[in-house]
TORLUMTI-353616 format. One line per field, with one value per residue (C-alpha): residue number from 1; residue in three letters; z, y, x negated. Coordinates in Angstrom, 1 decimal, padded with zeros to 4 digits, always signed. Each point is the difference from the previous one (the first is absolute). Layout:
<nodes>
resi <- (NUM|...)
resn <- (ALA|...)
w <- (Z|...)
v <- (Y|...)
u <- (X|...)
</nodes>
This chain:
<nodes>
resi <- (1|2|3|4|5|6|7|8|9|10|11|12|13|14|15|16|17|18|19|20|21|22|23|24|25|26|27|28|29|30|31|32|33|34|35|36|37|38|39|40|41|42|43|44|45|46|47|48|49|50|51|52|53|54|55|56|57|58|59|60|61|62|63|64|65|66|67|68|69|70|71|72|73|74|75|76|77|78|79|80|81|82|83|84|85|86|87|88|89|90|91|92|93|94|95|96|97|98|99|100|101|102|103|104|105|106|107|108|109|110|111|112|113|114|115|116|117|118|119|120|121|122|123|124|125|126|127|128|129|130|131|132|133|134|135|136|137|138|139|140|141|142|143|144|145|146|147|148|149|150|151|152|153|154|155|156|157|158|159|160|161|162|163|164|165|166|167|168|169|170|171|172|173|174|175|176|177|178|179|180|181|182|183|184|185|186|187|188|189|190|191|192|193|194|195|196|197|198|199|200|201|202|203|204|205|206|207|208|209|210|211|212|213|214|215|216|217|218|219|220|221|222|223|224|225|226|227|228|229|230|231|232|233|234|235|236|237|238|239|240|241|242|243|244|245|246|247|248|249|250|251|252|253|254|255|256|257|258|259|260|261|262|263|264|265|266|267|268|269|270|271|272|273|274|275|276|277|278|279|280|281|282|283|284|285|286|287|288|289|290|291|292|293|294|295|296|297|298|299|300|301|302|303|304|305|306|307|308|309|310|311|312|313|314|315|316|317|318|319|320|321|322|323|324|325|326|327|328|329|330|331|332|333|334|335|336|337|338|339|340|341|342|343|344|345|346|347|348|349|350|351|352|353|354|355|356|357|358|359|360|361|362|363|364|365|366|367|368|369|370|371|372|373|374|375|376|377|378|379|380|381|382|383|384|385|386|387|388|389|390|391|392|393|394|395|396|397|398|399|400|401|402|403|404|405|406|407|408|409|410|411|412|413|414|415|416|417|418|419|420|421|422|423|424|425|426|427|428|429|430|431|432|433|434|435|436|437|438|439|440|441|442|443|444|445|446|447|448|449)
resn <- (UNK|UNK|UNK|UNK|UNK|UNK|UNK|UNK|UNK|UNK|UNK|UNK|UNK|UNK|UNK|UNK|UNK|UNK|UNK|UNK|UNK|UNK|UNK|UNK|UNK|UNK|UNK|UNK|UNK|UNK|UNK|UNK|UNK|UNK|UNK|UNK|UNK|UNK|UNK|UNK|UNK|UNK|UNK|UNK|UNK|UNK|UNK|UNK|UNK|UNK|UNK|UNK|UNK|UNK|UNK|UNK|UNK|UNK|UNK|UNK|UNK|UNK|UNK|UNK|UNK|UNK|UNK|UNK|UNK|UNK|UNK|UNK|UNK|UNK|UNK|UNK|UNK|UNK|UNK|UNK|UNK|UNK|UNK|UNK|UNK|UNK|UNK|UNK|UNK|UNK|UNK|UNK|UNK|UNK|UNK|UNK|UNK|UNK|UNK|UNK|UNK|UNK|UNK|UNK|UNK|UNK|UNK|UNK|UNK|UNK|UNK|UNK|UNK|UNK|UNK|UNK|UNK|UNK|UNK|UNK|UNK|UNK|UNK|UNK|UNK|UNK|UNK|UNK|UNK|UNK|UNK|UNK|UNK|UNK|UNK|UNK|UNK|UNK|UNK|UNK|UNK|UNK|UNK|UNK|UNK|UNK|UNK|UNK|UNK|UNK|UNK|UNK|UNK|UNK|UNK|UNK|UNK|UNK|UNK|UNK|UNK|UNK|UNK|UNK|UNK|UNK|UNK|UNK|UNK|UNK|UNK|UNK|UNK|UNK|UNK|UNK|UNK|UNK|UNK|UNK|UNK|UNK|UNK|UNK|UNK|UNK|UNK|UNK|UNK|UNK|UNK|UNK|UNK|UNK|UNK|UNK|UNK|UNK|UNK|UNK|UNK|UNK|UNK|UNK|UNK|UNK|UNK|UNK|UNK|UNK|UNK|UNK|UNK|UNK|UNK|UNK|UNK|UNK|UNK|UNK|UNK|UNK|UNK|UNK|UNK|UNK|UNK|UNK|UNK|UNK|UNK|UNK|UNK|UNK|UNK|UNK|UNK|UNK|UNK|UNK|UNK|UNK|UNK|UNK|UNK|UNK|UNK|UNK|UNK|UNK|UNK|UNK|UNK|UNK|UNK|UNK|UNK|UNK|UNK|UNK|UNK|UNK|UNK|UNK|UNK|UNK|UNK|UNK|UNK|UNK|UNK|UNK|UNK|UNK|UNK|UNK|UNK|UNK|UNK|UNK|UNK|UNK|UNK|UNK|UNK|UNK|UNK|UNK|UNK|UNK|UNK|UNK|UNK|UNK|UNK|UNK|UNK|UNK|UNK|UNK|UNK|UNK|UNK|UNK|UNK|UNK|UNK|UNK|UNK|UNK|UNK|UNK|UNK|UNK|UNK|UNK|UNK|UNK|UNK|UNK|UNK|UNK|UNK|UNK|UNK|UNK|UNK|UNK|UNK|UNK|UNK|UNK|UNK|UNK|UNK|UNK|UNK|UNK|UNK|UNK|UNK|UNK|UNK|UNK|UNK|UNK|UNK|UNK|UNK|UNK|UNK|UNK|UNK|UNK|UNK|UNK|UNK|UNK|UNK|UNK|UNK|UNK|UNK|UNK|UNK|UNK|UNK|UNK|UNK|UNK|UNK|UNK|UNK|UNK|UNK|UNK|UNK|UNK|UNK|UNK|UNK|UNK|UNK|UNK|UNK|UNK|UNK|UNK|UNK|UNK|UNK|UNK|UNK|UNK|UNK|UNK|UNK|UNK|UNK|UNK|UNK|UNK|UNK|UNK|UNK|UNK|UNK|UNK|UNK|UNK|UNK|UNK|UNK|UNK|UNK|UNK|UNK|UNK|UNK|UNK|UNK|UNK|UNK|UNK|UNK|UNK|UNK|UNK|UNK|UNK|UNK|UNK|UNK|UNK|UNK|UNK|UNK|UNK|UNK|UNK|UNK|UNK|UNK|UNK|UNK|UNK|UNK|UNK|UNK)
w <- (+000.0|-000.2|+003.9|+003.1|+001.8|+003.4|+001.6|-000.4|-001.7|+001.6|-001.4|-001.4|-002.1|-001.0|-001.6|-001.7|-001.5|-000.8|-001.9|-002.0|-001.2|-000.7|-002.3|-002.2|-001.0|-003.2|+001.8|+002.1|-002.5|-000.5|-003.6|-000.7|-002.5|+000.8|-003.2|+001.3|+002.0|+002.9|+000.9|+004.0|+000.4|+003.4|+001.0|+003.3|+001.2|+003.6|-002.0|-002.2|+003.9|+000.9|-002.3|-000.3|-003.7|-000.6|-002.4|-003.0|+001.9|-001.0|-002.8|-003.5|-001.7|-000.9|+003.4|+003.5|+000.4|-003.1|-000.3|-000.9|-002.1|+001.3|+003.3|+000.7|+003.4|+001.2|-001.8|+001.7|+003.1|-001.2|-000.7|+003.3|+001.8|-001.1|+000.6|+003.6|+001.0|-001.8|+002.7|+002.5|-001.1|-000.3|+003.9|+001.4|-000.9|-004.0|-000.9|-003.5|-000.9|-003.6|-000.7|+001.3|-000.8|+001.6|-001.2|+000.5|+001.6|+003.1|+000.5|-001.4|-003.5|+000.2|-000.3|-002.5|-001.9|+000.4|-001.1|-003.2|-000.8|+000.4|-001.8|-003.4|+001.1|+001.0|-002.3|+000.9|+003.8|+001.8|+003.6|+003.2|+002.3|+003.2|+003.7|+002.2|+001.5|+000.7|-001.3|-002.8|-002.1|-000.9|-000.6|-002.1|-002.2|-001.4|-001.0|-001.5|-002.3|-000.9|+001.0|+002.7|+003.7|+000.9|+003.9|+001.9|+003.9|+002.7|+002.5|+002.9|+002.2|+004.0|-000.1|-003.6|-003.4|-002.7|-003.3|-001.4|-002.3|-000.8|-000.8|-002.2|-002.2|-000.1|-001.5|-002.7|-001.5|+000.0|-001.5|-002.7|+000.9|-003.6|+001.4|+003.0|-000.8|+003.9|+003.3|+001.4|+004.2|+002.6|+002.2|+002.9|+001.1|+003.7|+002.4|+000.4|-003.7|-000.6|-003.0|-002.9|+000.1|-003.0|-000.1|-000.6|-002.6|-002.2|-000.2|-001.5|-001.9|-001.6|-000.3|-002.2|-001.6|+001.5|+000.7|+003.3|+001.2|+003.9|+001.7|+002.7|+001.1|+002.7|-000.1|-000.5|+003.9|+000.8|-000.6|+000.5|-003.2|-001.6|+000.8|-001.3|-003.5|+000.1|+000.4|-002.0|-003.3|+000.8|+000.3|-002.4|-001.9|+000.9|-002.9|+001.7|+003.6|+000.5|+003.4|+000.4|+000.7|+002.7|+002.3|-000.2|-000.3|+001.6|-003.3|-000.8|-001.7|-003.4|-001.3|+000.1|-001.2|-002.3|+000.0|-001.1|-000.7|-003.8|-001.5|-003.0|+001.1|+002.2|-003.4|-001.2|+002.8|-000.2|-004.1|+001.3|+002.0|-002.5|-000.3|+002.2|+004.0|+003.0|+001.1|+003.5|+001.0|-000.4|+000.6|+003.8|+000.2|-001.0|+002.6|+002.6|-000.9|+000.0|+003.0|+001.6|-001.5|-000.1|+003.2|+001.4|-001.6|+001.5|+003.5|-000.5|-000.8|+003.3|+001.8|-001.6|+001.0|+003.5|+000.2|-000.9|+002.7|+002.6|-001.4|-000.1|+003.7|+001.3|-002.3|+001.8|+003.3|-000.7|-001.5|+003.3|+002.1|-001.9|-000.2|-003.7|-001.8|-002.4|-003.3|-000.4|-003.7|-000.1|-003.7|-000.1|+000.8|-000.3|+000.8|+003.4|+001.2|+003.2|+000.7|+000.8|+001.0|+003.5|-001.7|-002.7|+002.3|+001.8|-002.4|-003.9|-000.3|+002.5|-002.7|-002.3|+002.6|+000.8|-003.3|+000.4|+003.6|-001.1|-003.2|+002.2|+002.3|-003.0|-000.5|-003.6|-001.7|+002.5|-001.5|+001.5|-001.3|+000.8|-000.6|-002.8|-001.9|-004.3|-002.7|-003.0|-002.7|-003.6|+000.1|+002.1|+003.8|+002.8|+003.0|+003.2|-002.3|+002.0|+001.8|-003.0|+000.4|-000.2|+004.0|+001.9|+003.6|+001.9|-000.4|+000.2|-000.2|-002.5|+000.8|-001.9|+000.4|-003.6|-000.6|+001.8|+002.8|+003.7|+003.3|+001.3|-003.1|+001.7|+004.0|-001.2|-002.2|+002.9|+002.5|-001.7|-001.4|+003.6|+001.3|-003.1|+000.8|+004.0|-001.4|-002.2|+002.3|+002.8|-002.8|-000.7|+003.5|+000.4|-002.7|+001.3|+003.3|-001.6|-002.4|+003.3|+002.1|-003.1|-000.1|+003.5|-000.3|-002.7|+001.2|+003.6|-002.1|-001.7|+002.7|+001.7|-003.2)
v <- (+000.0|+002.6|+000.6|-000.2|-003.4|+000.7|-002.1|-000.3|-002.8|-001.9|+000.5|-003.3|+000.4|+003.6|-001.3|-002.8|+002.7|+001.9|-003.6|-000.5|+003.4|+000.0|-003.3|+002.0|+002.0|-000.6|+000.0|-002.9|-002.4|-003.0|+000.3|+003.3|+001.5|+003.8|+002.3|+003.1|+002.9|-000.2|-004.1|+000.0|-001.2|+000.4|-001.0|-000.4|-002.7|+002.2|+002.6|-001.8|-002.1|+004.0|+000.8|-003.2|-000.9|+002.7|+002.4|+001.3|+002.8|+001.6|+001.4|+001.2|+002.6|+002.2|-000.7|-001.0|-001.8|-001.6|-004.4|-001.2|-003.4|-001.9|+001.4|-001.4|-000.7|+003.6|+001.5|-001.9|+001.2|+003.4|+000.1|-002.1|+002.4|+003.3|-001.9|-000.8|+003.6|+001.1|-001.5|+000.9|+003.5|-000.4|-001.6|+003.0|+002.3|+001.2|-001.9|+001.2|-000.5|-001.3|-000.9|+000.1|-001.5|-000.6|+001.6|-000.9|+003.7|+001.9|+002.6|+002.9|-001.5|-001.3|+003.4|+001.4|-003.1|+001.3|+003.9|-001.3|-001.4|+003.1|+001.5|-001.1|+001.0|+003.2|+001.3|+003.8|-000.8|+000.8|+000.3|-002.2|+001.6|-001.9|+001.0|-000.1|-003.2|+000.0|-003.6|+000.2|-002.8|+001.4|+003.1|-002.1|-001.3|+002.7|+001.7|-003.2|+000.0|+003.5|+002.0|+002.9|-000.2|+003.1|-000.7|+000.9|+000.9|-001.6|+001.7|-000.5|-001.3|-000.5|-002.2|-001.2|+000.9|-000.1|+000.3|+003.7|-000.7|+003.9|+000.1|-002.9|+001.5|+003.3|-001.5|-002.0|+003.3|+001.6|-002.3|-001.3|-003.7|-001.0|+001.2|-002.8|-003.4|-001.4|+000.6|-002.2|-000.7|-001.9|-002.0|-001.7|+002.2|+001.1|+002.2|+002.5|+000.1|-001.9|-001.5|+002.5|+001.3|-002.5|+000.3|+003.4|-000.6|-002.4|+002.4|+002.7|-002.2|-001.1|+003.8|+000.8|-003.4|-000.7|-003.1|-001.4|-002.0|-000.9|-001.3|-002.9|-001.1|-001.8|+000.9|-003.9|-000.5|+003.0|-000.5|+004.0|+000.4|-002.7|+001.8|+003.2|-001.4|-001.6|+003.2|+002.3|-002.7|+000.0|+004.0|+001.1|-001.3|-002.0|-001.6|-002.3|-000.6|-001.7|-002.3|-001.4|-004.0|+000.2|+002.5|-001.7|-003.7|-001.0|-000.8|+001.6|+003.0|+000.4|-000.1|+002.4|-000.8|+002.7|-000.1|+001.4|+000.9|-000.5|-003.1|+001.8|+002.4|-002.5|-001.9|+002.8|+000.4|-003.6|+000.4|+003.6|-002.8|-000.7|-003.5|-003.1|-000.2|-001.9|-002.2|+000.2|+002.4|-001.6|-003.5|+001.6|+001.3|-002.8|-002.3|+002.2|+000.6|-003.6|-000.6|+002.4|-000.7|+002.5|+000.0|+000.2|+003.4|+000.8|-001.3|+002.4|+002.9|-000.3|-000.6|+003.5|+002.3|-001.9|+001.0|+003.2|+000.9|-001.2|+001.6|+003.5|-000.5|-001.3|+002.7|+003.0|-001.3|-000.1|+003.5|+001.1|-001.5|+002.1|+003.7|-001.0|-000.8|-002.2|+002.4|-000.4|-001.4|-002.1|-000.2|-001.9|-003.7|-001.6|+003.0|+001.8|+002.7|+001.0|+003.7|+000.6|+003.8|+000.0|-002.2|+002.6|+003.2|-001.7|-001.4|+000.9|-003.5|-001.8|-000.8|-001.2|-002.5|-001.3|-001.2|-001.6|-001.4|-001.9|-001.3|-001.2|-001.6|-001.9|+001.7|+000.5|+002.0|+002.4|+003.6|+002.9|+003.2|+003.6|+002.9|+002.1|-002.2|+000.9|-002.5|+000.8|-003.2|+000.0|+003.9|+000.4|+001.5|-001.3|+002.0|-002.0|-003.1|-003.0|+001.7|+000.8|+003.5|+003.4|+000.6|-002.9|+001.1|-002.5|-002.3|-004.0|-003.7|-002.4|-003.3|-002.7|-003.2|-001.6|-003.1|-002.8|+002.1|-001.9|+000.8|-000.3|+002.3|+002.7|-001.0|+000.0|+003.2|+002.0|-001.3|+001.1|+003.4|+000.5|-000.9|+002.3|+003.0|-000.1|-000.2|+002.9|+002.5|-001.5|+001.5|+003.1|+000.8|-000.8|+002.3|+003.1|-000.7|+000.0|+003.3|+001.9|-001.0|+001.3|+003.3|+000.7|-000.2|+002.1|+002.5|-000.2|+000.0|+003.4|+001.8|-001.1|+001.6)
u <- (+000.0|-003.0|+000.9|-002.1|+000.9|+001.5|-002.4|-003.4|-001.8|-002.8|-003.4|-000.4|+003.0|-000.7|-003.7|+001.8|+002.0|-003.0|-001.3|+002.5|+000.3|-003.7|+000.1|+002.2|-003.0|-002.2|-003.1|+001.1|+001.4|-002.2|-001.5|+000.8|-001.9|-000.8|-001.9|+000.9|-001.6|+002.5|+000.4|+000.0|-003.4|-001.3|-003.7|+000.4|+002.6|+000.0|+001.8|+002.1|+001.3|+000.4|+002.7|+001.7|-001.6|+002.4|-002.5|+001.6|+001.5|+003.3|+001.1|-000.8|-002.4|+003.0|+002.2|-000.7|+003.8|-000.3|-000.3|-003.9|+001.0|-003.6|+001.2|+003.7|-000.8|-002.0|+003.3|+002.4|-001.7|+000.3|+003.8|+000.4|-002.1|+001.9|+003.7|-000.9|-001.4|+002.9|+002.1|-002.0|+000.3|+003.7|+000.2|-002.6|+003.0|-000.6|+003.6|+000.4|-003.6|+000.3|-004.1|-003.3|-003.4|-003.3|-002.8|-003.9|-000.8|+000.6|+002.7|-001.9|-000.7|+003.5|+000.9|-002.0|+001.3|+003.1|-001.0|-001.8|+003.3|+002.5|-002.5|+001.4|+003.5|-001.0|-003.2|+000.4|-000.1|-002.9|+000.4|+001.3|+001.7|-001.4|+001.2|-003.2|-001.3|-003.6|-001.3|-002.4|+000.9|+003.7|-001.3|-002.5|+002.7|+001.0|-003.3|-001.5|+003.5|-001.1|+002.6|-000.2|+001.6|+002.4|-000.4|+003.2|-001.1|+002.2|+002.2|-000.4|+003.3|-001.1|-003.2|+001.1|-000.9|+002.6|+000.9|+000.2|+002.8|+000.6|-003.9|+000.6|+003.4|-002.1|-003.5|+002.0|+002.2|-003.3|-001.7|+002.7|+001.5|-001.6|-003.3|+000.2|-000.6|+001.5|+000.9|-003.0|+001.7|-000.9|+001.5|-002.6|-002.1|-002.1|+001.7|+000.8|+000.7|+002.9|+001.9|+001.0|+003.8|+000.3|+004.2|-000.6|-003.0|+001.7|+003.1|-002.7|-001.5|+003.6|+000.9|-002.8|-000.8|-003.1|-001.5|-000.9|-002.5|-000.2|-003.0|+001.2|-003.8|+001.2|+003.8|+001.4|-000.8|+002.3|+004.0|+000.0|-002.1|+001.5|+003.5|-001.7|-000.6|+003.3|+002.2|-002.2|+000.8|+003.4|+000.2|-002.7|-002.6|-002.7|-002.3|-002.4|-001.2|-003.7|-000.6|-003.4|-000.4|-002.3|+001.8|+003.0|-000.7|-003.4|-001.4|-003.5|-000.5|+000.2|+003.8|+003.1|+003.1|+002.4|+003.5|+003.3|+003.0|-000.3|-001.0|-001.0|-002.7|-001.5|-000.4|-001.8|-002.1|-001.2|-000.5|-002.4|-002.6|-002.6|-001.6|+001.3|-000.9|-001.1|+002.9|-001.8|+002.6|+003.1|-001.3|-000.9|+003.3|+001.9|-002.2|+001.0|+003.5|+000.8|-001.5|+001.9|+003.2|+003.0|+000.6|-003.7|-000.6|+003.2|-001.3|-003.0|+001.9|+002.0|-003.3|-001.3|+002.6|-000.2|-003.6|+000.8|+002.3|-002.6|-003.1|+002.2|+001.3|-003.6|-002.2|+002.8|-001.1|-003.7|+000.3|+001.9|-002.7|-002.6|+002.1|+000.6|+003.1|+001.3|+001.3|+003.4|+000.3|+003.8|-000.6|-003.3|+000.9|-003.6|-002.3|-000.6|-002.0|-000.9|-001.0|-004.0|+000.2|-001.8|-002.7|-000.1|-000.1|-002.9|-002.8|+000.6|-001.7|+001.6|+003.0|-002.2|-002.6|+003.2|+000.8|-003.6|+000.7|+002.6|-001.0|-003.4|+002.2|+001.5|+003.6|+000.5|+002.4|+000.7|-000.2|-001.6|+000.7|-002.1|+001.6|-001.3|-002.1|-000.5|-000.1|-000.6|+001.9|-000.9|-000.4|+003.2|-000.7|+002.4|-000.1|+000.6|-000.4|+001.1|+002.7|+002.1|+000.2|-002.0|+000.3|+001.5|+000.5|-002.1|-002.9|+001.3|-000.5|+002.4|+000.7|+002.5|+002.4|-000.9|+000.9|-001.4|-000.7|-000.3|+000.6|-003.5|-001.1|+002.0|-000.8|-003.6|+000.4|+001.4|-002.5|-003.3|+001.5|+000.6|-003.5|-001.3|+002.5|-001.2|-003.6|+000.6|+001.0|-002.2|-003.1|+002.0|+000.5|-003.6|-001.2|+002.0|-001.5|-003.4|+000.7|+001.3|-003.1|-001.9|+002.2|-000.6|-003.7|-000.4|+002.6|-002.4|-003.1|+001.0|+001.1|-003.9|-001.2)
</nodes>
């Protein structure tokens, strides 16, 4: 039926599966004769155990959905492959998803996939009108498609920064709605940003018959962002949203996967990929997705938003315990942030050896974030890059409840940022007491002279 199974299979059954679609390929038949340049010879029997003898890839030259005739089985595992995200797509909360494939890249060249191909529906356009979000590879996307970013600053609301939807109508009668080749929006993103207004978006962009192209990084773990791409397609217009493999189904990194809500453009999308591609992708995330089952993935969904409720209630009391506070983003269901301001006032580098503390004491992925810090990205200068805006009011830390997450990640998390965050200020208060004793001697000194 195409469809996740409700249950998950066994390993044992899921690599005789993985057999018997791999005798289907030309380079495993007994006998065959191969006088081509492109015959699924592998030199190394390690690799070829690796992928399953599955080595002709997917695909054509001309199209990355098309069927490879020495390579029924790899295709088969293709189609099987984009059917069963599909449905899992469908069951995170996207109902009226109508296609989707899984490409061999990340999110970023996903996109710019994606930009080369409304490129030939739109030749005048030029620009991207692109509400803030400070991660270099989206930004990426668009500049290595060649077109230019219009960046549309966030407002802030509270703690959180939003979606200037007045900023966006105004840029695109300015600019001419044949002159913009998409709204480019996000969905998952660190706090205290938060996911773009995209209702409101994909109204605009149906108003003025632009195209719209969302980027869902890691939305498929969140039922809010899902919900979000749901409701803007059924007000507005939404073209295509991109979700990476890795973030949102333990595979390793290296795939994305682009659907839609026409079945038509995602064909053209596919036809844009030059050349056929590593099946490695899909193959990881049909493993894992049959492991699982349907209702594992569901299971780990629950578990997420679980975890998210207790690392926001126990990362409020830490931040209480130190005089900080826990932003107040509603918005943001995976990201947090928690407010660094008497750090800040203290040591200007006290924010920054934190981020260093903690990734010596092994916690990885937690965000620090300096106030005031300039990068400069393919000629473009962010101010207060990281924090999503010019002049965000405080200095602070991220944390997130991805998928997968544990428990004892979050107990242990908490414990050492706590140890780090009495050690901090135990050096700040330190170094006042050391730059007062050296006041007062000077001060003394001078009057003496």
């Amino acid at each position: 039926k195409g469809k996740c199974p409700e249950d998950g299979w066994d390993e044992s059954t899921i690599e005789l599966f993985l057999h018997e679609l791999a005798i289907m390929d030309s380079n495993n038949f007994l006998g065959n004769c191969g006088v081509g340049e492109r015959e699924g010879r592998v030199a190394s029997g390690l690799v070829a155990r690796r992928h399953y003898r599955l080595i002709h890839g997917i695909g054509r030259s001309g199209d990355i959905s098309a069927v490879q005739p020495k390579a029924a089985g790899s295709s088969l595992l293709n189609k099987l492959t984009n059917s069963v995200v599909l449905d899992i797509i469908k069951l995170a909360g996207v109902r009226t998803v109508t296609s989707c494939f899984v490409v061999p890249m990340a999110t970023g060249m996903s996109l710019t996939l994606c930009f080369l191909t409304l490129r030939h529906k739109r030749p005048k356009a030029k620009y991207i009108i692109w509400p803030r979000i400070d991660q270099k590879s989206c930004f990426k996307s668009m500049i290595t498609a060649g077109f230019e970013p219009v960046v549309i600053e966030n407002v802030l609301e509270g703690d959180e920064l939003r979606t200037d939807i007045e900023a966006v109508e105004a840029k695109i009668k300015a600019l001419g709605a044949e002159n913009i080749l998409c709204v480019h929006s996000t969905t998952s993103c660190f706090a205290p940003r938060v996911p773009d207004r995209l209702e409101e978006l994909a109204v605009i962009c149906a108003n003025y018959d632009i195209p719209h192209i969302v980027n869902n990084a890691y939305g498929v773990q969140s039922s809010k962002c899902m919900h979000l791409i749901q409701q803007g397609a059924r007000v507005g217009r939404i073209d295509a949203f991109v979700q990476s493999l890795d973030k949102n189904f333990m595979v390793p990194v290296g795939g994305a996967v682009i659907a839609g809500f026409s079945e038509s453009f995602l064909q053209e999308i596919s036809k844009m990929y030059p050349g056929e591609a590593s099946a490695s992708p899909s193959l990881d995330v049909l493993i894992t997705l049959l492991s699982l089952g349907a209702s594992g993935y569901k299971q780990l969904l629950k578990e997420r938003k679980e975890m998210f409720s207790y690392l926001s209630s126990e990362l409020k009391k830490l931040a209480d315990t130190h005089h900080e506070r826990l932003l107040d983003t509603p918005h943001n269901p995976i990201s947090l942030a928690m407010s660094l301001k008497n750090l800040d006032e203290n040591n200007d580098a006290a924010v920054t050896q934190l981020g260093s503390m903690l990734f010596t004491r092994q916690v990885s992925g937690a965000r620090v974030v300096p106030c005031g810090s300039v990068q400069t990205v393919n000629n473009y200068t962010f101010k207060g890059f990281m924090s999503h805006a010019n002049d965000y009011p405080c200095a602070y830390l991220n944390a997130a409840s991805a998928i997968g997450i544990k428990k004892q990640d979050v107990d242990i998390f908490l414990k050492r940022l706590d140890k780090c965050l009495k050690t901090s200020r135990k050096e700040a208060k330190t170094e006042r007491s050391v730059n007062e004793i050296s006041n007062s001697n000077t001060a003394t000194e001078q009057v003496e002279d």
